[in-house]
C-alpha positions in Angstrom: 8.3 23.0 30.3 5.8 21.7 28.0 2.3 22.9 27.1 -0.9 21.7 24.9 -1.9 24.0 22.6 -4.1 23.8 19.0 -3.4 24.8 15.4 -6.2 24.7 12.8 -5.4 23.4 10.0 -7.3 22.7 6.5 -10.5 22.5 6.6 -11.3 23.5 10.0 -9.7 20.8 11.0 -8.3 21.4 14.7 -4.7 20.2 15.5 -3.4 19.9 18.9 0.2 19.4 19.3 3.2 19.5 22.6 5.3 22.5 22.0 8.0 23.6 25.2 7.5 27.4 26.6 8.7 29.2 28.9 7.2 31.6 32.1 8.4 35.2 31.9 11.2 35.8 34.7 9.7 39.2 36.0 6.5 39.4 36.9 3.8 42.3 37.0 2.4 44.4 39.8 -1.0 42.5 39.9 0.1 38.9 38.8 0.4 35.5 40.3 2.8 32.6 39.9 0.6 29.5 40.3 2.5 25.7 40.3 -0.3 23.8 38.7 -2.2 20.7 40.0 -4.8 20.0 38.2 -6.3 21.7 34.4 -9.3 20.9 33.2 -9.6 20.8 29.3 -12.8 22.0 27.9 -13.1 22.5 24.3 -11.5 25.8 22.7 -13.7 28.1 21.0 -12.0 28.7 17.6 -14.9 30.8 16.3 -14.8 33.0 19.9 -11.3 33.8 19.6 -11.5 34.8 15.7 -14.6 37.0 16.2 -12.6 39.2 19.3 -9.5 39.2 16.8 -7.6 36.9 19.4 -6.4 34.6 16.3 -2.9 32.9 16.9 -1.4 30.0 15.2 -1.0 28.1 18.1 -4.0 28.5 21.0 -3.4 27.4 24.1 -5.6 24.5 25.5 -7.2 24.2 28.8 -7.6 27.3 31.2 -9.7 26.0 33.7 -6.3 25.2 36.8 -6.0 24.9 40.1 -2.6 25.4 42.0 -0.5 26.8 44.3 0.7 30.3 44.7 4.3 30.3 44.3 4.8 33.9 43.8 2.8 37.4 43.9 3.4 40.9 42.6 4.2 43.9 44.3 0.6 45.1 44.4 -1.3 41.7 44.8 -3.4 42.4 48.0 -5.9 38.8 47.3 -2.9 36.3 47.9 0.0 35.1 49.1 2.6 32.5 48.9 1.2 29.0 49.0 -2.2 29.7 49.0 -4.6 27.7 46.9 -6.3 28.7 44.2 -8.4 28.6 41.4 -8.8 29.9 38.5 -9.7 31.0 34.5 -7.1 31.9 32.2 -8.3 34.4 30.0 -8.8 34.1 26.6 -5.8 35.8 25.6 -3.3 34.1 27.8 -0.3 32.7 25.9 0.5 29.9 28.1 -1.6 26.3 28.3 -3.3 25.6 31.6 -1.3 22.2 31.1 2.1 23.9 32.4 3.5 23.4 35.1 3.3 26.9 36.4 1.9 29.5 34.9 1.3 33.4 35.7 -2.1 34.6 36.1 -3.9 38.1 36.9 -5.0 38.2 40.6 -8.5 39.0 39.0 -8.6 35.8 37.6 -8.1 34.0 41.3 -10.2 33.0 43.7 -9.2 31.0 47.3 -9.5 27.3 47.0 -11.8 25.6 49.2 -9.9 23.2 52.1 -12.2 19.9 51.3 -12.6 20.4 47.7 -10.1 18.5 45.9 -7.6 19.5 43.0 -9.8 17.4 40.6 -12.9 18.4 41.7 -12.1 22.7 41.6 -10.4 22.1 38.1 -13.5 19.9 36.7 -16.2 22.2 38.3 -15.2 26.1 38.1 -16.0 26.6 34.0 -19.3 24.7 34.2 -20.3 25.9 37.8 -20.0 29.6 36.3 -21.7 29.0 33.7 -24.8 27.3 35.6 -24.7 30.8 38.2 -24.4 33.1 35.1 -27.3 31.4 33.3 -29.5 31.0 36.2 -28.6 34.2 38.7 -27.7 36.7 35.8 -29.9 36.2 32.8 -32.8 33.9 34.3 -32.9 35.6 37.4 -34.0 32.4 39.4 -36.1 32.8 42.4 -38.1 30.2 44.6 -41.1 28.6 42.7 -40.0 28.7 39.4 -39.9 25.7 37.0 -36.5 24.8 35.2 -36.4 23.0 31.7 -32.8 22.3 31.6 -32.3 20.5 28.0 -29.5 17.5 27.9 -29.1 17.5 31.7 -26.3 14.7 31.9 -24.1 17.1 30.4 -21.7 18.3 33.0 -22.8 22.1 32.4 -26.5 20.3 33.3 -25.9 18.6 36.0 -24.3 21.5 38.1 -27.1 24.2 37.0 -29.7 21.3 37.9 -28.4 21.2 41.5 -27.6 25.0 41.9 -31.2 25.5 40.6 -32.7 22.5 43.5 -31.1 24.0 46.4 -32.7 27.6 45.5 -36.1 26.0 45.6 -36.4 25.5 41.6 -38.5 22.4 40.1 -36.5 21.1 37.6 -36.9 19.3 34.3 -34.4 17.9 32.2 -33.8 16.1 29.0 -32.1 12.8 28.2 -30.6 12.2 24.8 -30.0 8.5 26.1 -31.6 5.7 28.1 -28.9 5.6 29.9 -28.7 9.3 30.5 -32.4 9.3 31.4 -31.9 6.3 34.2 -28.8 8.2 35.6 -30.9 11.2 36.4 -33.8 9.6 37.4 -31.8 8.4 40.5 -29.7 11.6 41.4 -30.9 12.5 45.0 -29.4 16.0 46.7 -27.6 13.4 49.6 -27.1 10.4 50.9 -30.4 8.8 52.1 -32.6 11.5 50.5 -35.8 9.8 48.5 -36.6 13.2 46.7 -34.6 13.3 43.2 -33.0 16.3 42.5 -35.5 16.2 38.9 -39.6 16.3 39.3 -39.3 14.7 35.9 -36.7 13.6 33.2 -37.9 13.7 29.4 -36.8 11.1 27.7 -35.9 12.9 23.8 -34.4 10.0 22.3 -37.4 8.4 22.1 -39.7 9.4 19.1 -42.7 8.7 20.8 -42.2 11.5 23.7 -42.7 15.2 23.0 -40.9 17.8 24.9 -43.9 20.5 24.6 -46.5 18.1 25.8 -44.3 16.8 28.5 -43.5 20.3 29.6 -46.9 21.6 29.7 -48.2 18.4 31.2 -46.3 18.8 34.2 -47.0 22.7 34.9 -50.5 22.7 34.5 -50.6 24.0 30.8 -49.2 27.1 32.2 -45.3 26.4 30.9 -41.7 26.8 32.1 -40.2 29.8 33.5 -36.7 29.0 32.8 -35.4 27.3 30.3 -31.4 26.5 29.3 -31.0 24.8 26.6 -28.2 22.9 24.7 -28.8 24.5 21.3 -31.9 24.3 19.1 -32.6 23.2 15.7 -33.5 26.4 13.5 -35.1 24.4 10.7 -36.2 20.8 9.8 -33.1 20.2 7.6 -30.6 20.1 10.2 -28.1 17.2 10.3 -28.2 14.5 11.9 -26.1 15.4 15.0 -28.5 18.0 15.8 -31.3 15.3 15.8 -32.1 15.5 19.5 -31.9 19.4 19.7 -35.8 20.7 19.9 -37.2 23.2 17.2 -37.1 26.8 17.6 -40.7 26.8 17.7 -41.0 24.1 20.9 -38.6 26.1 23.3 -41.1 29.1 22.4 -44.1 26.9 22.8 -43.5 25.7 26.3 -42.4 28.8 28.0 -44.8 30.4 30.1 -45.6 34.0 31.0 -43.2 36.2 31.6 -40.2 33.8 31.0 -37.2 33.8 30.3 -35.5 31.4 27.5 -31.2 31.3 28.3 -29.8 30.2 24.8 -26.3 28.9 24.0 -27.2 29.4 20.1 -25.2 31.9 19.4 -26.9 32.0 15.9 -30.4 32.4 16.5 -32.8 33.1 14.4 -36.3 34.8 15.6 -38.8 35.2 12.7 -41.5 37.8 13.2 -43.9 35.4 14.0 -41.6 33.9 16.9 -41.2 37.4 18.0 -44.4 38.2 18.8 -45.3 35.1 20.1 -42.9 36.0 22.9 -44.2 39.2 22.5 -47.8 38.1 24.3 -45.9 36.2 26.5 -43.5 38.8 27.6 -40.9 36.3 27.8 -37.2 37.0 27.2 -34.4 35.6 25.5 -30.4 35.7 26.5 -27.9 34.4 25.4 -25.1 32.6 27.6 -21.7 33.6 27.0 -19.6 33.2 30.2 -16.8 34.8 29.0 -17.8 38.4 28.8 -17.1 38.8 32.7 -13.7 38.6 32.0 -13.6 40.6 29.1 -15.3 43.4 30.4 -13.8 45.3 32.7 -16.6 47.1 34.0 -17.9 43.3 35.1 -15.1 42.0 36.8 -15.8 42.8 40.3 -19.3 40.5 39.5 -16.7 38.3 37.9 -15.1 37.7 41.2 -18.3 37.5 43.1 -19.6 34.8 40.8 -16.1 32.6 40.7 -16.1 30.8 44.3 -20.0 29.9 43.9 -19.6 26.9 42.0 -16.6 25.7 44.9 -18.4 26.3 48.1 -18.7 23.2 50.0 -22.3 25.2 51.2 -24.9 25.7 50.0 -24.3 23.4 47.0 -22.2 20.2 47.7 -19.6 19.5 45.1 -20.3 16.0 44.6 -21.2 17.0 41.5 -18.2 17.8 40.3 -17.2 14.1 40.3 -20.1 12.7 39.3 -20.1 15.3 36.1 -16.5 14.0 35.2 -17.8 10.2 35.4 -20.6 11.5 32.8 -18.3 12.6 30.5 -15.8 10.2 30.5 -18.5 7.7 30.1 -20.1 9.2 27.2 -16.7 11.3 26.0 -18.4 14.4 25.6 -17.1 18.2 26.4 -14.1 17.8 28.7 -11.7 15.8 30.6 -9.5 16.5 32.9 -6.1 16.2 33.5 -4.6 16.2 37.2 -0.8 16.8 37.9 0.1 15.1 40.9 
């Protein structure tokens, strides 16, 4: 069978390229035979792999699948023939999500909902982790509180903006596009529903509108209590596809008292100043990095806890799922997915 897997080349330059391989004949105590339907392919963090030493020439793409189980070990107790299931490779695995069956860890298994689609698990389970990590985990979310969620079209946006709505969160979001701005403007939680799912969507494409202002404007002057964002700029000299990313000194600026700031920089930089600022405010900062349930061990019972959230049909409905893929085909950002029928 065939898999999609990546090779960098010169210059950084990423390569992906259709090589055959084959699924081991025996399989281990605790693993899982799973006939793929659907993969979702998110993009493959080069720099993650080379800093936990997991370099290979060729890295296998997508690990987001959903499938049937074909086949369990001796000493899998979670499943059973043809259940279905979904799932994370980990980062280590040496086969592409893309095959046609693959073997997986029980650990990294969870049932499949009945009404949630092969599509829909595939295309939701990376982001919707993420969105419960960020928001349960580091944020620690709780009724009341005020979300700045920063390019909230994304897909990984527009799940943690409805997990954060049905837990009683006001939410804010940015829009790097008109068109971005009008789609969330007219998200409601259901059918029929007048409330939008965002108090209020900034509009950071256009020059005229500040995200501090905007932010403080709608709390009162008191500030946010969560925010996620996208990345920030670390200086003014940034290029020009970080254009639409706010400052440092913004994100630090709107957050309120005792806060907490969820970063996907993973190269942030906190001058002393900054530091004390957040200091006064006793505000914290995290930094989101999904994949450490997996790779710690001492986590992975969490790990399982957290997978199934982001499929429940209640208490967050997975039309979002669908509606994150339409984003993203639309604007060809972050992911697609792929569905074997």
């Amino acid at each position: 069978m065939k898999g999609l897997y990546c090779k960098l080349g010169e210059a950084g330059k990423v390569n992906f390229i259709i090589q055959e391989t084959n699924v081991p004949t025996s399989i281990g105590d605790h693993q899982v035979k799973v006939q793929v339907k659907g993969c979702a392919l998110s993009p493959v963090s080069i720099k993650l792999c080379s800093d936990l030493k997991l370099q290979r020439e060729h890295i296998p793409v997508g690990r987001e699948i959903a499938g049937i189980v074909l086949q369990v070990g001796p000493k899998v107790s979670f499943f059973q023939a043809d259940d279905e299931v979904v799932g994370i490779l980990p980062l280590d695995a040496e086969v592409s999500g893309l095959c046609d069956v693959v073997l997986m860890d029980e650990y990294s298994l969870v049932q499949k909902p009945e009404k949630v689609s092969w599509f829909e698990a595939a295309a939701a389970i990376k982001d919707g982790l993420r969105a419960y990590t960020a928001l349960h985990t580091l944020a620690r979310m709780a009724v009341g509180h005020t979300l700045l969620v920063l390019d909230g079209a994304s897909p990984f946006g527009m799940l943690a903006i409805q997990l954060a709505h049905y837990h009683g969160v006001k939410v804010l979001a940015t829009a790097t596009s008109p068109e971005d701005q009008a789609f969330l403007e007219q998200l409601r939680p259901s059918v029929g529903v007048l409330e939008s799912l965002v108090v209020r969507v900034i509009g950071v494409w256009d020059s005229k509108v500040d995200l501090v202002d905007s932010c403080l404007e709608e709390t009162g002057g008191l500030g946010v209590d969560i925010v996620i964002d996208a990345g920030v700029r670390l200086n003014e000299e940034e290029p020009e596809v970080k254009k639409h990313l706010p400052h440092k000194h913004d994100i630090i600026t709107l957050l309120g008292v005792g806060s907490h700031w969820v970063t996907t920089e993973d190269n942030l930089q906190l001058d002393p100043p900054d530091s004390h600022v957040l200091f006064l405010k006793a505000a914290s900062v995290s930094f989101l990095n999904e994949e450490v349930w997996e790779l710690s061990r001492s986590r992975q019972g969490r790990y399982l806890r957290i997978l199934p959230q982001p499929l429940l049909e209640n208490p967050v409905p997975l039309y979002e799922a669908t509606v994150s893929m339409e984003m993203v085909q639309r604007r060809q950002v972050r992911k697609r997915v792929v569905v074997k029928l």
